[in-house]
Structure formats: C-alpha cells, structure tokens
N, C-alpha and C positions, 0 to 999 in steps of 0.2 A: 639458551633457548630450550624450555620444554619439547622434548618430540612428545610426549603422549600426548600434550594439548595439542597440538600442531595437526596430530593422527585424528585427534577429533573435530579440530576444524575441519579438515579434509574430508571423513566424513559426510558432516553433517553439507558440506557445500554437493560431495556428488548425490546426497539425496536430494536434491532442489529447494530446502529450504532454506538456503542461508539468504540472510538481507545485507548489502552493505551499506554503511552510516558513516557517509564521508563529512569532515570536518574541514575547517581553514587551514589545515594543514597539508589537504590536497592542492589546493589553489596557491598557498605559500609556495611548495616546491616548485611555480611559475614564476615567483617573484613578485604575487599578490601580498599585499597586508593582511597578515593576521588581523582577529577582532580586538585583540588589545591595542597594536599599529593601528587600526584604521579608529577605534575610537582617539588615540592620540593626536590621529591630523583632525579630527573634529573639533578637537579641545585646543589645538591651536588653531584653527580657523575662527571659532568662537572669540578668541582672545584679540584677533585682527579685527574681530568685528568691534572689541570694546565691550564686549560680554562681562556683568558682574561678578568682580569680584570673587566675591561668593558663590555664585552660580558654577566658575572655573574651579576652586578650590573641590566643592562639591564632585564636580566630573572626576576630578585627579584623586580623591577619594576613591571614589567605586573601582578607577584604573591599578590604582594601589592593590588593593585589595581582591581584582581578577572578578570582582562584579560587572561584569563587560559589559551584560544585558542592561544592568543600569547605568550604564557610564555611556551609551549609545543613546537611551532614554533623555538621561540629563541633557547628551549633545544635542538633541531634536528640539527640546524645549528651548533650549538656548539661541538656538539658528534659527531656527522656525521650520515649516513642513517644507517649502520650496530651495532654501538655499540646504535645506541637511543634503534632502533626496538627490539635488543639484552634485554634491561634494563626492555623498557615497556612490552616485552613480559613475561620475569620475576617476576615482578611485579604485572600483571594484570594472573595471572595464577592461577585458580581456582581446578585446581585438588586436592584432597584431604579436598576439605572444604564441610560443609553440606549446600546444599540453604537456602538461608533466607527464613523466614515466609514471607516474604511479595512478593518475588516470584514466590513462591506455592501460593499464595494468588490471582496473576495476574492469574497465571494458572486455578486456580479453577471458572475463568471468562469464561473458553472458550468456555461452550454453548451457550451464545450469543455474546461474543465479536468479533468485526471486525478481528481486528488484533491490534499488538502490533511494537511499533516504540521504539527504542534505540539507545544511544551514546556508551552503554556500548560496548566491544569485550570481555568480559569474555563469558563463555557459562551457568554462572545460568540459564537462561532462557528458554534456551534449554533444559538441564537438568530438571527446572521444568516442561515443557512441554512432558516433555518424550518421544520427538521426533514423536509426532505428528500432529505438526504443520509445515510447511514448512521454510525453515532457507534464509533469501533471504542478503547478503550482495554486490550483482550489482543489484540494481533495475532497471527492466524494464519501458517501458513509460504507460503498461497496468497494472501497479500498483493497480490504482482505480479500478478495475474489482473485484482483489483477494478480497479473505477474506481467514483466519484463517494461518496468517503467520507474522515471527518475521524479521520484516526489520531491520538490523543490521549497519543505519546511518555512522556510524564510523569503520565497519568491522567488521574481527571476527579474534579470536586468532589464532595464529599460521599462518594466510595467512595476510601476512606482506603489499602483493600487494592491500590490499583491505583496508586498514587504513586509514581514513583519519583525520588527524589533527589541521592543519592551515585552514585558511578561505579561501584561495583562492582554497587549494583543498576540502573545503566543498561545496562548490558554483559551483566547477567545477564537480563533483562527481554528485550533487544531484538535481542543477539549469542551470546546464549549457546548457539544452537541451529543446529546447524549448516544447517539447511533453512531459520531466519529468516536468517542470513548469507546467503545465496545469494539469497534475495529480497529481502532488501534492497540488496544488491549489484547485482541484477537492476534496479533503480529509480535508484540511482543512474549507470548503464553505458548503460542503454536511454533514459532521460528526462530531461530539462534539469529544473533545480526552480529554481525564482525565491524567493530568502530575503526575506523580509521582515518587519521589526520588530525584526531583530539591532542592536546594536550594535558597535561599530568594536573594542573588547576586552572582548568576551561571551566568558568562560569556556566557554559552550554551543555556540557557532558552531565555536568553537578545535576542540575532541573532534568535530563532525559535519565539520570539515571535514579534519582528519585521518582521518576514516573513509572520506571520500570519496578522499583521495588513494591510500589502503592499497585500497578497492575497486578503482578505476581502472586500477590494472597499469600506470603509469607513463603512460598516455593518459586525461585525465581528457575525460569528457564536456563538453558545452557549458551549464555552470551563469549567474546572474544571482544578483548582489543589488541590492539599490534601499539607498543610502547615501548619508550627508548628506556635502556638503561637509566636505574636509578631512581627506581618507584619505592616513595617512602613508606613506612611501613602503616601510618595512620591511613594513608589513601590507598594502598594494597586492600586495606579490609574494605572500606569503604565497596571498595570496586566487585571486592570477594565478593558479602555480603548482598549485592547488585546481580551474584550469578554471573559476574565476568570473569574469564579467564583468561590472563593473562600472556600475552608474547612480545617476550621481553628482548630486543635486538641491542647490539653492541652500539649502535651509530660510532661507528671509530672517526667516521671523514667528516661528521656532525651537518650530514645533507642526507640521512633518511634512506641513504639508496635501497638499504636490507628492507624499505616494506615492498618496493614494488616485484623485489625478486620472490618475497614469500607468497605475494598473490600469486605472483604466473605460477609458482610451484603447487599452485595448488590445483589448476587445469591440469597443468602436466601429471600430476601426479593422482588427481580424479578421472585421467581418460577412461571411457569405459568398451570393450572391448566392441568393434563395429558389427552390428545385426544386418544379416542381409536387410535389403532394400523388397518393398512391397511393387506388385505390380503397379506400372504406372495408373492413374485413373484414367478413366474417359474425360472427367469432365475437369477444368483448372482446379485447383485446392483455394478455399474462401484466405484469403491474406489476411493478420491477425489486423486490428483494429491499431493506425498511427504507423501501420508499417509504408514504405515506400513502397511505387511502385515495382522498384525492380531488386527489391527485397529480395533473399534465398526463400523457396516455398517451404511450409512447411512438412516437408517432407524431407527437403533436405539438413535440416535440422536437427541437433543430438535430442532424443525424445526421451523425458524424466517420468519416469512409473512410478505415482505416488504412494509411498508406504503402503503396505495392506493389500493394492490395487493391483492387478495383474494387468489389466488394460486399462490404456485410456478413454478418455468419452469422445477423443479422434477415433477409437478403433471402434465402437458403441454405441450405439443411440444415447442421447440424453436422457435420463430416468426423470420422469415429470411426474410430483405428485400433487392431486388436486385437495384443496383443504375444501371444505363447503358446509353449510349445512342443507339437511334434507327436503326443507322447503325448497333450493335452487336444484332441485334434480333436472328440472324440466332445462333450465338455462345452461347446467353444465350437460350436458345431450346435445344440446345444440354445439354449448361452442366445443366438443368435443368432434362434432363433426366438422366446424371449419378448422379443424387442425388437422385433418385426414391428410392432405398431402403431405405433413410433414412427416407423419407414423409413415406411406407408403415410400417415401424419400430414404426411410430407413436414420432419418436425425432424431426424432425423439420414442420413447417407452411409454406413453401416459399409464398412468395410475391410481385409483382412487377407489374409497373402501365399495363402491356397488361391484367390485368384481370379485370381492371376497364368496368364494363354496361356500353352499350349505356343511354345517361342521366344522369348518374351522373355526380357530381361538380369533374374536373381531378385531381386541387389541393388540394379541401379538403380532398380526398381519399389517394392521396401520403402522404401529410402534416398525416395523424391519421394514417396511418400506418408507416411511420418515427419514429416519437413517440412512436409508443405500438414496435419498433422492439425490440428483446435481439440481433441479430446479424445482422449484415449492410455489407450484400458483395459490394466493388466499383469495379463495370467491367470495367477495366482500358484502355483506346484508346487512338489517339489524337481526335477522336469525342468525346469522353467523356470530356475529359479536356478542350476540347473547346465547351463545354454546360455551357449554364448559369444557365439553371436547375440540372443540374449534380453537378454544383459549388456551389450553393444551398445546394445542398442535402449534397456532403461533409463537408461543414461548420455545418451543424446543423449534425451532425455523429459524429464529433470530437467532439463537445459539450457535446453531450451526453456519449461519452466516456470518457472524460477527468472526467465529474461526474459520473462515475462507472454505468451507467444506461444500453450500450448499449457494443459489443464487434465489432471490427472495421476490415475487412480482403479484403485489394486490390488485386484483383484478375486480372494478367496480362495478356490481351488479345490479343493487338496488340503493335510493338514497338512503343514507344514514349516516351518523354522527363516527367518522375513521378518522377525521382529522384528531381524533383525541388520544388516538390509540399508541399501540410501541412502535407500528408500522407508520403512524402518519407521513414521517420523513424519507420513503422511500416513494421513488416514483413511482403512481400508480398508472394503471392504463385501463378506457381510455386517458390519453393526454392531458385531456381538456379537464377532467376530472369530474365530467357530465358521464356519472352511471349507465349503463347499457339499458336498463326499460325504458330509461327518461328520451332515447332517441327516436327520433322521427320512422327511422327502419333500425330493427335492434342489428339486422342482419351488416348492417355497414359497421354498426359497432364493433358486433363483435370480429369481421373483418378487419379492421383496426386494430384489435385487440391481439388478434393469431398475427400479424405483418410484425406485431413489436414483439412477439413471442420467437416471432422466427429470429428476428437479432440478437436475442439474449442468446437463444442456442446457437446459434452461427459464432458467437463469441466466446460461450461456455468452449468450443470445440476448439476454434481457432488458442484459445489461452490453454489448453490442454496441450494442442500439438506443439 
C-alpha cells in the first residue's frame, strides 16, 4: 500500500471535501448480489419464463463481456417492466440483513465527509447512517451546494419510479440537464471522491469514469479508489489517466476486510485537535435540513473551515449580493427593506453596487463582492436580461454555483421572457412564477419573496455548521 497516497487521501478527507462513491461491492460484503449476480438471476428468470433464444444468448453476451448495464437493459426487455422491477426488487431487499463493516465504516466518515454517491438501491447506507443524513434519489441541479446526504444514482428500493438502469436512462436521469451537467461537473473539478466497492471491470466505474475524464478538461482532479491486489496494468492507466489514485490492499482472507479498516483510519487519523466550545445561545440552533429531531446540534458538531475561509457563514452573516438592473432601483429599495429583519438578526450582509463611494474602481467593487458572495439574488426584468453587465454577472453566478461556492435565487420582478435563460431551471421566487408588479399588492409579494430568502440562508448556515 502506498502511504503517500493514503497521506493524501487523509488530507483531502479532513479538509471536508472528500465524496465517497460506493459501489455493489458495499452491499456484496452483506451477502447482496453483485450487478453481474443480479443480472444472471434475471437471465435465468427470463429463461423460466421461455424468453427467446436469442434474446437469452444476447444478455450472456453483455454478462460475458462485464457490459452489466446492458445485460440489466436486455433483462428488462425481456421480462417486461413489472415482473423485472418485481425480481430486482426481491433481490436487492435488505431487510433482515446486518450492515456490512464497511458501511458503518462510510458512516463513521461523517464528521468531515461531503456526502456519499451510489449505484446501489438497497438501504445499507441509510441504515448505517441512521437516518441522519438526507436520502436524495432526484437530484436537484443545486446538488453542489449540499453536503452530508446519500445521493441514490440508480434509486432506491421499493420506489420503482426512481431506478435507473440502462444508459440512456442514466444519462437521461443524471446528464440530461444542462444545470445537472454543471453540478455535477462542479463535484467532480472541485472534490476528490474515494470509489469504493467497484470492481477492477465494473461496467459502472468504466461510464463514471469516462464522465470524469470528459468533466475534467484534460486536468483531472485528485480522485482515490481502494482496490484489491492485482490491477492490470492496461486498467492501471486507464484509472491513472481518470486522476485516480490507487490503494491497492493485500485481500489475503478474499472478504475485503482491509477496506473498512483504511476508512476508520482515516477519522482516526484526521481527528483534529478539540476548539474550545462557544457560549451557549439564547436561542435553539436552526437543525440542518432532513436531520432528526433529536439529531446532535450543530454545535456540537466537528465544524470544517473551508480552504481560504477563516470562518464560517455559521460564525457570519450570509453575504447577499443583489444583481439588478437600474431601472428596478425603486423595487430593489423596497425589497431591501423587507429584508431588514434579517440584516438586524445579524443572518445576512446585503450587497449591491448603489453603496459603491464616490471614487472607487465600480468594477472592481462588483467583481470582490461577486466573489466573496454565499448568496446571488438576480432581480429579474427585461432590463435586466438585456444588461450586459447583468449578463456578466449571471454567467460568473452560475459558475460559482455549479462549484458549490455561491447559492443562486432569481428573483421575479417584472414580466419577461427568463424562461429561456441559463437560470431558467432554477427555482424562482415568487413560487407561482407570477412576477412581483403583476401582484394585486406587490408588498405580499415581495413578503413571499424575503420568507423564501430566509430558508435559503437558514440552510446556507445550517450546511456550513
């Protein structure tokens, strides 16, 4: 085993970004079928059923061959949608088993881990999580924001609707949206993710690891897998090439045990030494979004200082800058003032270029506070959308969103033509997507408007601490 990789996995996990990408190899050391096992009992169900010939020969192809995702494809077609979903749900059915060690292992990562990425739909994970981490199987396109949640790739059991199998609905599922591309781009560019559970010619690794090269722009991030003795040397580069680095374990007993002991050794050997404790508050601490009620607060919590950042936006107001054009001066005044309570609460910094001095540089003022914002309202018009500074400023917003730096909220002011825009796909507010003049009293509007603003920062804070 490499220690200098090993020192750099370890790194990069106690800086908070590591992601981990669990494979059927987690759920295996349960006694689940692998994707190659679980396509073979499809291929023999199919056969009971008196499935063509040919159709069978075709699936034992793909299985051959470690084409899994087509060999699962073929079995669907074959069965039909109800008795596959019927078989796989059967199959992949973890009730009554105990989590694997390795897990609990993932689990015992979660005071600095991002979050966790899987193909599997069993619920180990959740189980070992003990439901305090958020369970996401439709991810949204503000993906990169979150932390401490188990994105469920491939679905989750028992909601059939949410499977996906073949690669056209992987692709359609997870890429087909140009604001999921970019966040998930953003995950893979900005954070190391440690694979674990893959095997050495996983059909599924091959496609995420191609994904990763095509993200990367010909510089791939600093990835890990944890792999058994005995990586050939074509898939070595493969892997290299991918920005993976390799940790290569003995498996002598050929049951995996050396990965769950390299994860705990990597809490253990990331602890970071304990900071005094801050005065209590007066008032409870907001509990992160999907936590239980009788969750640890966030305070009691080990708290991750993001590179660069000396504090968190737990210890800071939220820094909120306003995009606009000058025509909505009068609208942003207003809703500047229904946000007063939350400047005098001490949660948010508003921002926007009318408090720029006589004398200062206009754009290097906008430009350093774009940058340092956590939250980017765009005050939505047709003068806005026809600003080329405003066009500006949303291109470098989405940027910084799409790498989890910044939270993104079009705020609709007057009617006009947004649905066409890079933001279209982000929820706008109001809700209804009935612009603030078109309302009967704007003032309820924009009351509407600050109540959803206050969630985004209650959550910006909450995912900080």
């Amino acid at each position: 085993m490499d220690d200098e990789i090993l020192e750099q996995l370890r790194e990069r996990y106690a800086s908070g970004n590591l992601i981990v990408f669990a494979g059927a190899g987690v759920s295996a050391a349960a006694g689940m079928p692998t994707w190659k096992q679980l396509a073979e009992k499809l291929r023999d169900r199919a056969r009971r059923r008196s499935a063509d010939p040919a159709v069978l020969d075709e699936i034992q192809q793909y299985i051959s061959s470690n084409q899994l995702i087509n060999a699962l494809s073929a079995a669907k077609l074959a069965l039909g949608p109800q008795d596959f979903n019927w078989t796989v749900d059967k199959e992949l059915d973890d009730t009554g088993r105990d989590v694997p060690e390795v897990a609990q292992a993932i689990a015992a990562l979660k005071p600095r881990l991002k979050a966790v990425l899987t193909t599997n739909i069993d619920r180990f994970l959740e189980r070992a999580f003990q439901g305090e981490w958020r369970v996401v199987d439709r991810p949204a396109g503000d993906v990169a924001m979150d932390r401490r949640f188990i994105l469920k790739l491939h679905g989750t059991l028992r909601a059939w609707d949410t499977w996906v199998f073949s690669r056209d609905q992987y692709d359609r599922a997870i890429f087909g949206s140009p604001l999921l591309q970019d966040a998930f781009g953003a995950l893979y560019r900005t954070h190391s993710i440690l694979f674990v559970g893959f095997g050495l010619a996983d059909d599924n690794i091959d496609q995420t690891l191609a994904r990763v090269r095509a993200l990367s722009g010909g510089q791939p991030p600093m990835h890990f897998a944890l792999l058994p003795k005995g990586v050939p040397p074509f898939r070595r580069k493969l892997l290299e090439e991918s920005g993976i680095r390799l940790i290569v374990y003995e498996n002598q007993a050929g049951d995996h045990a050396e990965v769950a002991e390299i994860l705990l050794g990597l809490e253990q050997g990331g602890a970071a030494p304990a900071s005094p404790q801050p005065p209590p508050s007066p008032r409870p601490a907001t509990p992160a979004p999907g936590a239980r009620p009788n969750a640890a607060p966030p305070s009691a919590r080990p708290t991750v200082v993001p590179p660069g950042n000396a504090r968190t936006t737990a210890q800071r107001p939220v820094r909120v800058f306003f995009s606009y054009a000058s025509r909505d001066e009068e609208l942003l005044s207003r809703l500047e003032a229904h946000m007063s309570p939350l400047k005098r609460e001490g949660l948010i910094a508003p921002w926007h270029s009318g408090k720029i001095g006589a004398g200062e540089d206009l754009e290097r003022a906008i430009g350093e506070q774009l940058e340092s914002a956590d939250l980017i309202l765009l005050l939505v018009s047709a003068s806005f959308l026809a600003s080329e500074q405003g066009d500006a400023q949303v291109t470098r917003a989405m940027e910084r969103r799409a790498a989890g730096q910044a939270a993104v909220v079009p705020i609709l002011l007057r009617p006009c033509d947004w649905e066409t825009t890079r933001f279209a796909e982000l929820q706008a507010v109001p809700r209804d997507k009935k612009p603030v003049t078109k309302w009967a009293d704007e003032d309820e509007a924009l009351l509407q408007v600050v109540r959803e603003i206050r969630a985004v920062v209650t959550k910006l804070r909450a995912s900080a601490g």
